[in-house]
N, C-alpha and C positions, 0 to 999 in steps of 0.2 A: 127535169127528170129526177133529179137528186138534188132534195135542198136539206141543208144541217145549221138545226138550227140552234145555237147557244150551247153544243156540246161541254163539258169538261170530264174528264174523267183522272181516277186514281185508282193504281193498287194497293200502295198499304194506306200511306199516311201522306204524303206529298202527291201532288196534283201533276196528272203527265201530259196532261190538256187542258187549258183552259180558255173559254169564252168563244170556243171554234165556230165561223160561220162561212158560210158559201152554197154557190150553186154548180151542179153540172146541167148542161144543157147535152140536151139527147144528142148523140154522135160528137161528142167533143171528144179530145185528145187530153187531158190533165196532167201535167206533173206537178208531185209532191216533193220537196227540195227540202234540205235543210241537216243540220249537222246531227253528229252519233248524242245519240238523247233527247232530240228534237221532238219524235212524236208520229214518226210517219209512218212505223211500222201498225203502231198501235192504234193508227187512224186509220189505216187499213182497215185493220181486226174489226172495229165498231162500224164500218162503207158497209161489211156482209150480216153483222149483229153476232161476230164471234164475241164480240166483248158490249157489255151495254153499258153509257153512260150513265154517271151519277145523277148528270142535271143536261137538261135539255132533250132534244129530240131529230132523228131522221126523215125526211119525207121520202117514200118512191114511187112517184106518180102523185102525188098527195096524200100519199095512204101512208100511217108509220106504220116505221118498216119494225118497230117492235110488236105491232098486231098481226105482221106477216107471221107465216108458216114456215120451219126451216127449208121443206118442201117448195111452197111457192117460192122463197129465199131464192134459192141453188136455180131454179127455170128462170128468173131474171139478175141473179150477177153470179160468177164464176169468178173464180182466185186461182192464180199461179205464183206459189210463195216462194220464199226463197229455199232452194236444194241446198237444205240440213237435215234433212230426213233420208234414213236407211235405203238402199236400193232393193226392191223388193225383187222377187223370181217370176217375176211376172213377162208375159210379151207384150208387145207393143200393142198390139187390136187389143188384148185384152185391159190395159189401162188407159186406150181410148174410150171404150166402152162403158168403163167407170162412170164414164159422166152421165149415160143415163139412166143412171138410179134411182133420178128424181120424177122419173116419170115409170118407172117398172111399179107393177101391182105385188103384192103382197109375196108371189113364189119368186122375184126378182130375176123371170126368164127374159133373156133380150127376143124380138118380135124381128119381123122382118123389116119392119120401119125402121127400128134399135140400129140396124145393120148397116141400112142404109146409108144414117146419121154418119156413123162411126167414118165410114168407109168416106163420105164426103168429106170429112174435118181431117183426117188425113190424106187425102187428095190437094186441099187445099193448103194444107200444112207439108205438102210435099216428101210422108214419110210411108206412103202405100207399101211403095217396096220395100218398108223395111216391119210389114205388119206381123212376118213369123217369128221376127228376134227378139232375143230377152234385153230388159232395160241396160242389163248390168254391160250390153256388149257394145255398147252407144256410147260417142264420144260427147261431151258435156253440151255443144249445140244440137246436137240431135236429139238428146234428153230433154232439152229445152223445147222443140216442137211437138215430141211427145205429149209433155204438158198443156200447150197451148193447144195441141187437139185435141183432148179430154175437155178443157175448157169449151171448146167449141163444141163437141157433144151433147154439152149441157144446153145448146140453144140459147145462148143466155143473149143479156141487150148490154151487158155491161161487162168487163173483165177486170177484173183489179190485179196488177202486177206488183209487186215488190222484188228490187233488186234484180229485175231479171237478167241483164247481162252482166251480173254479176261473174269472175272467173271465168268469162270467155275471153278469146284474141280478138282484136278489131274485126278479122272477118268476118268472125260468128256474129258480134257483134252487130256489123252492119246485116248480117244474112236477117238476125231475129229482129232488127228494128224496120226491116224491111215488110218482112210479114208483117208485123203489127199496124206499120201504117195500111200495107194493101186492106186490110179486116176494117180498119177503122173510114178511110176510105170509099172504100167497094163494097163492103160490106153492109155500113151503117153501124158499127159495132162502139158504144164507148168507152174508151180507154181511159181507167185510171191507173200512174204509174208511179210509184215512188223509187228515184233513185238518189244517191249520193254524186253522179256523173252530170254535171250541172250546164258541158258543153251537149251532150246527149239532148239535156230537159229542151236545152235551149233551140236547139235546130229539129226534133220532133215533135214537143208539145204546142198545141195551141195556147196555151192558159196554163199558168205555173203559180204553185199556193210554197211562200217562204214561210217557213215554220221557225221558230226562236224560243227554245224552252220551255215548247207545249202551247204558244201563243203564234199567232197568224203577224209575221212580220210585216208581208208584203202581197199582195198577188194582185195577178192581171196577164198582159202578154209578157212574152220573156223581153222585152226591149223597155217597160215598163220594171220589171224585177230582179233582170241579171243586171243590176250595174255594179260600177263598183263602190259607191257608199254602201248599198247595201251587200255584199258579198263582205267587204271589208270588215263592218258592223256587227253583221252576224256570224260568221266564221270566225273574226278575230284575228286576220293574215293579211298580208300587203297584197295585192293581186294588179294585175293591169287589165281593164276590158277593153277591147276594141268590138270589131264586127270582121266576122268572117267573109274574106273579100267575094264569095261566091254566091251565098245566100242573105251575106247581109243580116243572118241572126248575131247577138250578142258572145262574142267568145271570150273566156275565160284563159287568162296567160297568168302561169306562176313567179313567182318573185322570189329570189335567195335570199334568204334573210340575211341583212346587214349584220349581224354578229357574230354570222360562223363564217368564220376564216375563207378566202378563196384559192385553195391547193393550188392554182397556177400559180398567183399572185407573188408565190412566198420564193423567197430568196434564200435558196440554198447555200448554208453558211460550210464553211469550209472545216473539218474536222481540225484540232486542234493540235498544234506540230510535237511530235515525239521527240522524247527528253532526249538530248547529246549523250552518246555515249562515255562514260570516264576517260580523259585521255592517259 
């Protein structure tokens, strides 16, 4: 569905990609892993053609996707970026709607179809009843489905996520990796996901891309990527892998670094006896 092929990319002067290749297969699950500088945000940006490489090229369907239309773009992949951006006065239907723009004509009136759409991606997204309220009165996972049902609006075949459970608690957590499996799933919908959460990548992603300094460390299943040579190798931290006794994916356990001190450990010394008074 998605092959890339020999990417690298730069902003100013140093290269924040280089040599990037791979394939998505249509309805696959993908995580992108790897540490703060790694490359994954900015390999997102270039999945939608917000950013375009220096050298190499995208295929989508076989077609690059720098001859695509922004237009056509937005009708085959959709983005949920990470919430750093303003909370607008908007309501809820009103920035599900959002998403189809790419298919509204030139006076950008929504149609009865438009409505339709809309009203299904938050059915599905289970946020109907919340279609008359404004963003700003939404707790951070329910912001979060907001977005992924404008995503869905767009009709798209692909979603590209960054960070998304980002600043949530495990429930929301689990509530939004829920949906996105159901989509990916039941849907046929596929998910490309970049997080930093590497026990996450491991027990939702089919197929996980290690990134190392703008370069492709490692990838394939998470039981081929999350080990711990490589976690170790590329992070630069002591870690322990086992396998989560329940699913059997690869889990990730931290380790106290041998240098700093362990507060139990320490042997409280006794304060030092007060001088004799003159007799």
């Amino acid at each position: 569905m998605i092959e890339v092929q020999s990417i690298s990319f730069h902003y100013q002067h140093d290269w924040v990609l280089q040599d990037i290749s791979f394939k998505i297969e249509r309805g696959g699950f993908v995580g992108i892993i790897g540490p703060n500088g790694s490359g994954k945000t900015t390999l997102l940006k270039i999945l939608h053609r917000l950013l375009l490489p220096q050298k190499g090229e995208i295929l989508f369907d076989h077609k690059p996707l720098q001859k695509m239309s922004r237009s056509e773009i937005a009708k085959k992949i959709a983005v949920v970026a990470q919430e750093n951006y303003p909370i607008l006065p908007f309501r809820v239907e009103e920035i599900v709607l959002m998403g189809r723009s790419p298919y509204l004509g030139r006076l950008l009136f929504e149609g009865k179809k438009d409505l339709e759409i809309a009203q299904r991606a938050m059915e599905w997204t289970e946020i109907l009843p919340l279609r008359e309220r404004y963003l700003d009165e939404l707790s951070g996972g329910e912001r979060k489905r907001v977005f992924i049902a404008r995503a869905l609006a767009q009709e798209p075949e692909v979603i590209l996520l960054d960070e998304p459970t980002a600043n949530l608690d495990i429930h929301h957590q689990l509530d939004f990796l829920d949906l996105i499996l159901h989509l990916n799933r039941e849907r046929g919908l596929t998910i490309v996901l970049a997080t930093h959460d590497l026990n996450l990548a491991s027990e939702f992603c089919d197929y996980l891309i290690l990134l190392q300094k703008g370069r492709i460390y490692s990838l394939g299943p998470s039981e081929r990527v999350i080990t711990q040579e490589n976690i170790e190798k590329v992070y630069g931290c002591k870690v322990w892998v086992d396998q989560n006794p329940l699913t059997h994916s690869p889990r990730v356990n931290f380790l106290r670094r041998k240098d700093h001190p362990d507060p139990l450990s320490k042997s409280l010394k006794s304060p030092p006896p007060l001088p004799k008074p003159d007799e």
